[in-house]
VEXROMAR-92386 format. One record per residue (C-alpha): chain; z negated, x, y negated. Coordinates in pm, 1 decimal. Each point is the difference from the previous one (the first is absolute). Last residue first. Example, Ala and Ser with C-alpha at 12.3 -4.5 7.8 and 13.67 -1.06 7.14 Angstrom:
2
 chain       c3       c1       c2
     A   -714.0   1367.0    106.0
     A    -66.0   -137.0    344.0
This chain:
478
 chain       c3       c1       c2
     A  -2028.0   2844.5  -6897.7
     A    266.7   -194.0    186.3
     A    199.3     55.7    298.9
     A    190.5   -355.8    119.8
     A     69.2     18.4    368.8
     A    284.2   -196.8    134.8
     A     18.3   -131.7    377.7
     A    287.1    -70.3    177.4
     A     87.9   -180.5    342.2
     A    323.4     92.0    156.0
     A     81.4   -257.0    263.1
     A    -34.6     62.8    377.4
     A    243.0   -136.3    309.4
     A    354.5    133.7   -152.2
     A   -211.5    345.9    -81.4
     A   -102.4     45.3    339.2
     A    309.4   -136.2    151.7
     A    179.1    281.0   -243.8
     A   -249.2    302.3    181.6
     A     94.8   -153.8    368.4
     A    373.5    -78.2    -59.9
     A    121.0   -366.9   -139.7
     A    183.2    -73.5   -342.1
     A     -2.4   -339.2   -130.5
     A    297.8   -209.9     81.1
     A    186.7    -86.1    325.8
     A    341.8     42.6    148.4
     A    186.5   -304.5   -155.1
     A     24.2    268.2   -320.0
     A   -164.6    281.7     12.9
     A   -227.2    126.6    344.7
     A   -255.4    319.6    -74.2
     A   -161.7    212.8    216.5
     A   -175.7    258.6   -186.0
     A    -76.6    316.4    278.9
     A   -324.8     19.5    118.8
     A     93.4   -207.2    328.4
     A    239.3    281.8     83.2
     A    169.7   -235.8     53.6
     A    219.7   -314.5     -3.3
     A    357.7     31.5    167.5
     A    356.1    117.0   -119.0
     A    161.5    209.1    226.5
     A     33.2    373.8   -151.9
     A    284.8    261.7   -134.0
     A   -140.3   -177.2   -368.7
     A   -248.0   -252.4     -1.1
     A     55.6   -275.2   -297.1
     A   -347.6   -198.3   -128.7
     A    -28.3   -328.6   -180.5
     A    354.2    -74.1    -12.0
     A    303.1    -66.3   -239.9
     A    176.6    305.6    103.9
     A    127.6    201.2   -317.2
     A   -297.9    274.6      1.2
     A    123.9     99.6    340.0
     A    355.0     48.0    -71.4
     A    -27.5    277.6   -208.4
     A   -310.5    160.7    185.2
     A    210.0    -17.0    293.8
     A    315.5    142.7   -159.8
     A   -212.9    285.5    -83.7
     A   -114.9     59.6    319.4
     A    346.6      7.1    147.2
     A    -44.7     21.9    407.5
     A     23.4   -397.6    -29.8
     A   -159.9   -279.2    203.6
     A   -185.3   -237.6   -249.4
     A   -261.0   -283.2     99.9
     A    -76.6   -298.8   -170.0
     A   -398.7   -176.4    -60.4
     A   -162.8   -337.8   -146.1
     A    258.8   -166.8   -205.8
     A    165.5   -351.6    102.9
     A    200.2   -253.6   -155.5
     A    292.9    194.5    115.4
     A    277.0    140.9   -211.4
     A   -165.3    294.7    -48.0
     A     73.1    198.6    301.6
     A    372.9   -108.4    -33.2
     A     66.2    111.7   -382.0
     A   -160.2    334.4    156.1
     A    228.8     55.7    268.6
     A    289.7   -124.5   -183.9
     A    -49.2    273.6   -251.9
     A   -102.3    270.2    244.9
     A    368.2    -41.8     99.9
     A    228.2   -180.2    271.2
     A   -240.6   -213.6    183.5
     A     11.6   -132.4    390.2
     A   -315.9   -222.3     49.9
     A   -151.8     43.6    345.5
     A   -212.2   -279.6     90.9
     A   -341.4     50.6    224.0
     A   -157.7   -268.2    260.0
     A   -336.4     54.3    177.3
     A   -207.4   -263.1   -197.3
     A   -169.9    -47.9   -341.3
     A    330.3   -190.4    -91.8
     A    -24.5     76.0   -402.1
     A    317.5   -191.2   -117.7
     A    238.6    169.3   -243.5
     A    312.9    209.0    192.2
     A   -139.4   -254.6    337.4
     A    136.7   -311.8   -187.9
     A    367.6     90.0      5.9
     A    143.6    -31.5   -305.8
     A      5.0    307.5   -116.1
     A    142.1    212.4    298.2
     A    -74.4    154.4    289.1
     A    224.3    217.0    179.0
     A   -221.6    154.5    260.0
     A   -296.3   -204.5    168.8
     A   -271.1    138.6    189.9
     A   -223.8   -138.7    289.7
     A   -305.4     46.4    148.5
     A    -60.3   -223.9    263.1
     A   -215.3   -325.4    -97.7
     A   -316.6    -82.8    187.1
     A   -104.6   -343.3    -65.9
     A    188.3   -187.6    265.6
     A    218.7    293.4    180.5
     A    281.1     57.4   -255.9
     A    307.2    244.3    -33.7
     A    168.2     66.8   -304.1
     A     24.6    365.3     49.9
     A    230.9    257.1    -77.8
     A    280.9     40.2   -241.4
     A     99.1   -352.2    -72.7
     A    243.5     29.3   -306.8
     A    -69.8   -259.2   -272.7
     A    271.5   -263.8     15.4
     A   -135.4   -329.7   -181.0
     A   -192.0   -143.4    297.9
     A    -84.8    324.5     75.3
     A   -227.1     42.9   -273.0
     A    -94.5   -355.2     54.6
     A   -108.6     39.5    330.0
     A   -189.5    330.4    -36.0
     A   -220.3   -181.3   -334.2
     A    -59.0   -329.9    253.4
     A   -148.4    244.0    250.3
     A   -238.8    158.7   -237.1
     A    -69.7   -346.0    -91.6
     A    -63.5   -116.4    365.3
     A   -217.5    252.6     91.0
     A   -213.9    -54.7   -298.0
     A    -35.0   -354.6    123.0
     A    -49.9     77.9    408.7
     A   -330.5    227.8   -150.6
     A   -133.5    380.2    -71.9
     A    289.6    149.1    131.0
     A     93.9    132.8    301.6
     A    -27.2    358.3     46.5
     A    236.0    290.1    -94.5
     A   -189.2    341.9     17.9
     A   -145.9    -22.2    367.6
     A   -385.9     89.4     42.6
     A      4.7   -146.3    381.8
     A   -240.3   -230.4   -150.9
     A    207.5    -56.5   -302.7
     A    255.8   -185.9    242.7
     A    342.7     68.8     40.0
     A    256.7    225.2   -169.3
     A     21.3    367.3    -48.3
     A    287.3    118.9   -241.6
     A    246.5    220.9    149.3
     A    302.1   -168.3    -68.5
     A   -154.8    -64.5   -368.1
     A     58.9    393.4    -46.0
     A    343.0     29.0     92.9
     A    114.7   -270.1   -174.4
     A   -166.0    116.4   -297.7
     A    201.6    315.5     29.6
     A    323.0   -228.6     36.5
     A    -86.7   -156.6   -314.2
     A    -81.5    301.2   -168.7
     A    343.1    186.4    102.6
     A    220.6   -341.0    -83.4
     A   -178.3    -32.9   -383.0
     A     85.5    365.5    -96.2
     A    224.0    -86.8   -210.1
     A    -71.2   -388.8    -72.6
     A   -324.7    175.5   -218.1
     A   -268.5   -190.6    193.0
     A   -264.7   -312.8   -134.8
     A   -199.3    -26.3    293.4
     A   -211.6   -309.4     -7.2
     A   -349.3   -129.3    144.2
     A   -217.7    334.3     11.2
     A   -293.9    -98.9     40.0
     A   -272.2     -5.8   -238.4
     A   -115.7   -376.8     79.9
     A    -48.4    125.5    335.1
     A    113.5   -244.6    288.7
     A    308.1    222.4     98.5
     A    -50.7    -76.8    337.3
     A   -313.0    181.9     13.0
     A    187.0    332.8   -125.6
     A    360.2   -125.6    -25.4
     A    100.8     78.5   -412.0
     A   -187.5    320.3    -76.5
     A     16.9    178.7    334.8
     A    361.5    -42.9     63.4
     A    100.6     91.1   -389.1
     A   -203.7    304.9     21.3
     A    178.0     94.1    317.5
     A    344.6    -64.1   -115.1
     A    -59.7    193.8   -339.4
     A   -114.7    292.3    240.3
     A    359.3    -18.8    134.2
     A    163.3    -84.1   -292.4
     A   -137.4    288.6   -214.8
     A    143.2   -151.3   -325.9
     A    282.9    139.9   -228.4
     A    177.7   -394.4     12.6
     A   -282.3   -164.7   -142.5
     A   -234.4   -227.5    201.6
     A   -203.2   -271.6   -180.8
     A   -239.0   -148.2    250.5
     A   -105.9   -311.6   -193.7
     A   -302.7   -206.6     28.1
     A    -12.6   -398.0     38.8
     A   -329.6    -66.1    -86.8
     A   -248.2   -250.0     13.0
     A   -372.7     -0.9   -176.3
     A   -234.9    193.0    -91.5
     A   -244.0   -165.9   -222.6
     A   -250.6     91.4   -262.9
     A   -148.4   -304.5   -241.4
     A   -256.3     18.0   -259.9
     A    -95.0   -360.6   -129.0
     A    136.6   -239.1   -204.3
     A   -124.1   -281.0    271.0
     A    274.9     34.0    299.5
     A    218.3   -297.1    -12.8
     A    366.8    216.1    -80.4
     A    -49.8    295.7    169.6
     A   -146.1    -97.7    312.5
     A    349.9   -216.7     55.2
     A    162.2    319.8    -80.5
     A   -148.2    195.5    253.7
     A     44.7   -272.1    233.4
     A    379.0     -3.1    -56.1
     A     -7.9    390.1     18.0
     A   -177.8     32.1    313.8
     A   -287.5    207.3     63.3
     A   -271.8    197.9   -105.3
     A   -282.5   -119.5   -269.3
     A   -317.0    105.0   -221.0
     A    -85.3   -245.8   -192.4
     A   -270.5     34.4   -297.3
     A   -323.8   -169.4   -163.0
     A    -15.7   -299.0    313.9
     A   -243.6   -210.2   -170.0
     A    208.4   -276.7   -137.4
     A    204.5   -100.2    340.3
     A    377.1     26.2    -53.9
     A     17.9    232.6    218.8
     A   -220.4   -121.2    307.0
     A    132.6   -401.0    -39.8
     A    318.3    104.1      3.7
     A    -38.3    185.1    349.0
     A   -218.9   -261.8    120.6
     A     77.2   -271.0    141.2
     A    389.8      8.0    -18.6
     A    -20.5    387.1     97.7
     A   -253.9    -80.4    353.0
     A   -325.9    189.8     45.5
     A   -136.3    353.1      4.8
     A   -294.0    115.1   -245.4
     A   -161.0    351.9     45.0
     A   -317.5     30.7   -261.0
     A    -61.1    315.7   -149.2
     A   -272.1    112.0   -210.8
     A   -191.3   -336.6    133.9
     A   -264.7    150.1    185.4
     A    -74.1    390.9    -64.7
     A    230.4    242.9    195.5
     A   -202.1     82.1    333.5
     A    257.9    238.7    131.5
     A     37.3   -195.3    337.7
     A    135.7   -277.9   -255.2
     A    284.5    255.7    -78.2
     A    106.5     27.6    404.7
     A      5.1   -426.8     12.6
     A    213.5     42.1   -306.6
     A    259.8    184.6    162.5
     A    -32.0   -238.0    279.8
     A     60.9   -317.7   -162.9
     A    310.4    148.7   -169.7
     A    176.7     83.6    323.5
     A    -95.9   -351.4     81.0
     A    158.5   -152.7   -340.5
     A    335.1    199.1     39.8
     A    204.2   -289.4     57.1
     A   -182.5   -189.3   -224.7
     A     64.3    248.2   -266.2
     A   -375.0    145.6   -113.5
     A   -197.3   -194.4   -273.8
     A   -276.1    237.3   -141.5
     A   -219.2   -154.1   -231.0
     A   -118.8    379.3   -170.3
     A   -285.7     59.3   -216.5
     A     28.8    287.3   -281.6
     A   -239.2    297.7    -11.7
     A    261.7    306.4    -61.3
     A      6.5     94.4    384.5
     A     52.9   -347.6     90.0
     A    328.6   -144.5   -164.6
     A    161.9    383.8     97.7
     A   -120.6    -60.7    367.6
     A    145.2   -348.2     41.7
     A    336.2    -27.4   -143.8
     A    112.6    356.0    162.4
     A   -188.8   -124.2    321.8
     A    185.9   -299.1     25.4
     A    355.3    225.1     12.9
     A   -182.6    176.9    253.8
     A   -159.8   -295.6    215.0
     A    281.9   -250.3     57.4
     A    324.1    238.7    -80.7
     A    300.1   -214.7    110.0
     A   -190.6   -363.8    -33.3
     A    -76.1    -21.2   -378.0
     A   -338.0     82.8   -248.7
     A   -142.0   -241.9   -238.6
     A   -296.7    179.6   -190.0
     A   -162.7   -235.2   -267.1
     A   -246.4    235.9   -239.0
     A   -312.1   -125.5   -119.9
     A   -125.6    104.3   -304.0
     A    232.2    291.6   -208.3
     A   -206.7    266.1     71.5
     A   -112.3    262.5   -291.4
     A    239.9    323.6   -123.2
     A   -186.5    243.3   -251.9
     A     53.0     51.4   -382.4
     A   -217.5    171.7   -271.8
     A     95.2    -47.2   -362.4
     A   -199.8    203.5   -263.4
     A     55.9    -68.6   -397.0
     A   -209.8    207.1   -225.7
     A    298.5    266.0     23.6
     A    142.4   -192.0   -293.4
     A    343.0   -186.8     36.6
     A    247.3    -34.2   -278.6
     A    296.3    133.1    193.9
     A   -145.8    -24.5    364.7
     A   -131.2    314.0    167.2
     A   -309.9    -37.9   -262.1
     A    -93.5   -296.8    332.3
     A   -105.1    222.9    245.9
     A    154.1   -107.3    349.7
     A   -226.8      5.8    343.1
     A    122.5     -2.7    340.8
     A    -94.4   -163.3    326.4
     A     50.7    196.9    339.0
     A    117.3    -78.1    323.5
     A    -97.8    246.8    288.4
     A   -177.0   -196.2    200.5
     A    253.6   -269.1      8.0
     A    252.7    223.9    153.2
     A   -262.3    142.3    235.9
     A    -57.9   -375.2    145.1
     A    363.2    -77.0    -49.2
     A     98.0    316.2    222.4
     A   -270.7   -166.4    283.1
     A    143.3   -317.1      2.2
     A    358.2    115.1     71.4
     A   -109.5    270.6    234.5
     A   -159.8   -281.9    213.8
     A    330.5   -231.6    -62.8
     A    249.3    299.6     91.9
     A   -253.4     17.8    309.7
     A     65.7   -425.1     75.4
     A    364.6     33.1    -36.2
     A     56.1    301.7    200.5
     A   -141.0   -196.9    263.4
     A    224.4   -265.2    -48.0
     A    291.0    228.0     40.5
     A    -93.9    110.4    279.6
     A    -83.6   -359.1    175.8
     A    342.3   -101.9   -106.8
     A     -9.9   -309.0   -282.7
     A     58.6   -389.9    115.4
     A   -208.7   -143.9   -269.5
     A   -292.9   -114.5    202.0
     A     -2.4    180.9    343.2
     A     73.3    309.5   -160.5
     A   -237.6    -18.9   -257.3
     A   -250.1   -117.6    210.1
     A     30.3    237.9    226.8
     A     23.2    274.7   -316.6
     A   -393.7   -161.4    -86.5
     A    -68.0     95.4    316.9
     A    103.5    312.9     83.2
     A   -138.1     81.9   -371.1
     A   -347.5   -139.6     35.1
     A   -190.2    332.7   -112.0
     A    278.2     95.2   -246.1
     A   -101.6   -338.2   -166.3
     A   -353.5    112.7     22.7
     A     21.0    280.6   -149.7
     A    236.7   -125.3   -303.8
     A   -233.6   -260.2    -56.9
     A   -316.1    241.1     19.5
     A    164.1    216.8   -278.9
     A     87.0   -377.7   -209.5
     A   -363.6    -76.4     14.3
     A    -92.5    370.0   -115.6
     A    234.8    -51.2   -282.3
     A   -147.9   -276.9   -154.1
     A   -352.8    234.0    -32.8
     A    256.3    269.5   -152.3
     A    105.5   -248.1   -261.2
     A   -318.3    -92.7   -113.8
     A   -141.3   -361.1    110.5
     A     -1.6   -224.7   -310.6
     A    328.5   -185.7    128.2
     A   -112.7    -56.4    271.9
     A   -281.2   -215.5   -173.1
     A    177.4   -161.5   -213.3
     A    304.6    -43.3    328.9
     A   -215.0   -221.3    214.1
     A    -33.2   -269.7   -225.3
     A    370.3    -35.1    -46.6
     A     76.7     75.9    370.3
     A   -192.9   -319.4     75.1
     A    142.8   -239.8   -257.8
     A    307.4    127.4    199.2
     A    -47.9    -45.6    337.7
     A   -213.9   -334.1    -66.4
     A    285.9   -184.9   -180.1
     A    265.5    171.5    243.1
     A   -247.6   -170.9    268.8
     A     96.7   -324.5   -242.7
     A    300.7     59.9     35.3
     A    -11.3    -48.4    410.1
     A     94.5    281.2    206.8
     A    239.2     -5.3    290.9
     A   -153.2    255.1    193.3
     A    216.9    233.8    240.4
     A     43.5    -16.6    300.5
     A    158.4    232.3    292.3
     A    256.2    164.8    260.7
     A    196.6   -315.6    102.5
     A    314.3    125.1    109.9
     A    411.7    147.4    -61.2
     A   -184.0    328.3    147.3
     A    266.8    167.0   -286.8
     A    -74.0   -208.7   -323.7
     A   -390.8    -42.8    127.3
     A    -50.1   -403.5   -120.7
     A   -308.6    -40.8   -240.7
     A   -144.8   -399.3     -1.9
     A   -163.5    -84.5   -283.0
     A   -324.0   -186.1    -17.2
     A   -206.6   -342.7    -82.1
     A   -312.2   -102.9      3.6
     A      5.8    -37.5   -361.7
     A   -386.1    138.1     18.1
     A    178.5    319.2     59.2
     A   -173.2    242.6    261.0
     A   -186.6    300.6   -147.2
     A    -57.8    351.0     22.8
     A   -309.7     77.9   -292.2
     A     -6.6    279.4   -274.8
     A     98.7   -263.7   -288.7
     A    267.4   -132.8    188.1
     A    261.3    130.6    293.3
     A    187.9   -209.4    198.4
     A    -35.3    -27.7    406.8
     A    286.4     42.5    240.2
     A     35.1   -250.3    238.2
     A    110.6    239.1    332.5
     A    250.0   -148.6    218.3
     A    -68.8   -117.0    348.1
């Protein structure tokens, strides 16, 4: 029988009083393998007014006292690993490796923010530095939580990509009403069952999980939530947007990142990059690579590379650690699916793939694509990659930023210098050069423009996006 999952409220594991709970299908076991609570708003009510009284007094603990917490977190996280990456697997349809790796980039995650906060300073300014200012005039900043912080993580990375909401909300005193993906929810349960081993006072973070139309408006739009933290889809990104309460907002959201390769590039290490950045876990990364925008004269030698390399792509289950799985549900499968059918619907070349097995979608790439076809601008978040023939850096570029989205590109070229040119002209948040586009190192600023997100993320810049400067002016007199 399936486990009922309990949420998680001022330091206690409850069931809901709705009665009521979700029901979380493995993608790959294509079975039961949990539930989750289906929360009532007015346990929201209580989850929140809760985190609001616990937070004063957080709040007033020094930063290195916070910081033990978050050590003993990160301990016992790496202390339930195997299963915490079960879960994972089991849940979202991830390899066992790679869900390992998950949970210790999550540990060294925690652990950087803890130093990073540490190390944090406030700063004075005299006021004679102003024309018409006297040195009687002393203003002394610092950075003080926002309140409590809403953290809404997704599906593809349950406990790290929660982790970079939760640890950076902590470590500088706010609360946290963490609502993990629903799909997801049980890899979230247990990353918070290994930080209430820690002891963290009641109420400094409360895990909510219950159904969108009940409460998903209900949580952002509520009056005491002081900042949203949020990954996911564009649409819903939007939607948070417009009926959150004027109140800080960062979100990463879709992409549909370009592989800009030039005709000087190293083809064959191009190929690999490529490989890697668009079909890792079915290409179910919001920083995958989801185009390749080509110069049409050496189009035919990268194609046939990338042949190659999908050829010998693993595919199967995650518990035999393969690289294309099936994805997270039937509906995703079927809109990667529709994208391949319409492609070739209107004469894109089939160069391998476009095979299906329920969920699980062989990886496939298209050559010849073109404009219209809705794969050149639609984020699939599946195993499926369109080549787009250019003839200059020109078209290349007009190409990239024709879509609605912004978060990262990649440029192939041995030319340095017509890297940097090109670079600064993509309309993204961050362009790799001679490298796939993905998140990390998690200190780096990670930033999406356009549909791809707002606000800047990146341990030290969640910091500052979940603090406000607070400033305090001494007047000298004799």
């Amino acid at each position: 029988m399936a486990k009922n999952y309990q949420f998680y409220i001022n330091g206690e594991w409850r069931e809901s009083r709705s009665k009521e709970s979700i029901s979380i299908l493995s993608p790959y076991l294509r079975e039961e393998i949990g539930h989750v609570q289906a929360i009532s708003q007015d346990e929201v009510d209580e989850a929140i007014n809760g985190a609001k009284l616990a937070q004063k007094e957080w709040s007033q603990l020094s930063v290195r006292a916070r910081g033990e917490y978050l050590y003993r977190w990160a301990n016992e996280l790496l202390a339930m690993k195997n299963e915490i990456a079960q879960s994972i697997m089991e849940e979202v349809g991830k390899t066992f490796n790679d869900a390992v790796k998950e949970v210790e980039r999550t540990a060294d995650f925690i652990q950087y923010t803890i130093e990073e906060a540490t190390h944090m300073q406030g700063e004075s300014m005299l006021g004679e530095n102003f024309p018409g200012g006297n040195r009687s005039k002393i203003a002394v900043t610092h950075r003080v939580p926002l309140g409590v912080i809403l953290a809404i993580s997704p599906f593809n990375y349950p406990v790290n990509l929660s982790a970079a909401k939760i640890a950076p909300s902590l470590i500088v005193g706010n609360a946290v009403i963490f609502k993990p993906a629903t799909q997801g929810a049980i890899s979230g349960v247990k990353m918070i069952e290994a930080l209430h081993k820690t002891g963290l006072p009641k109420g400094v973070l409360n895990l909510v999980t219950g159904r969108g139309s009940v409460i998903g408006d209900y949580l952002v739009e509520h009056p005491d939530i002081d900042m949203i933290s949020f990954t996911g889809g564009t649409e819903t990104g939007q939607h948070i947007a417009k009926i959150s309460n004027m109140i800080p907002l960062v979100m990463e959201l879709g992409g549909k990142d370009p592989a800009i390769v030039r005709e000087d590039a190293d083809l064959v290490f191009t190929s690999k990059q490529i490989i890697s950045g668009a079909y890792s876990y079915s290409g179910q990364r919001c920083t995958a690579i989801k185009r390749v925008l080509v110069n049409e004269t050496v189009a035919d030698e990268l194609v046939s590379l990338l042949k190659e390399e999908i050829e010998s792509l693993t595919v199967g289950s995650p518990e035999e650690n393969n690289i294309i799985v099936p994805l997270i549900d039937d509906k995703s499968a079927d809109f990667v699916q529709g994208l391949i059918d319409d492609a070739l619907e209107k004469e894109a070349t089939l160069v391998v793939g476009n095979k299906r097995e329920g969920n699980l979608i062989y990886p496939t790439l298209l050559d010849n694509i073109t404009t219209d076809m809705r794969v050149a601008w639609e984020e699939p978040f599946g195993p499926v990659l369109p080549i787009i023939r250019v003839k200059s850096d020109k078209e290349a570029i007009t190409l990239a930023n024709a879509s609605k989205f912004g978060l990262q590109a990649s440029v192939f070229t041995k030319d340095i210098n017509k890297a940097f040119t090109i670079a600064p002209q993509i309309e993204a948040g961050s362009v790799q050069i001679n490298g796939r586009t993905e998140r990390g190192p998690d200190h780096f600023p990670f930033i999406g423009i356009k549909g791809s997100g707002m606000g800047t993320q990146g341990i030290k810049r969640s910091i500052e996006a979940m603090t406000r400067e607070k400033v305090t002016i001494i007047n000298i007199y004799e």
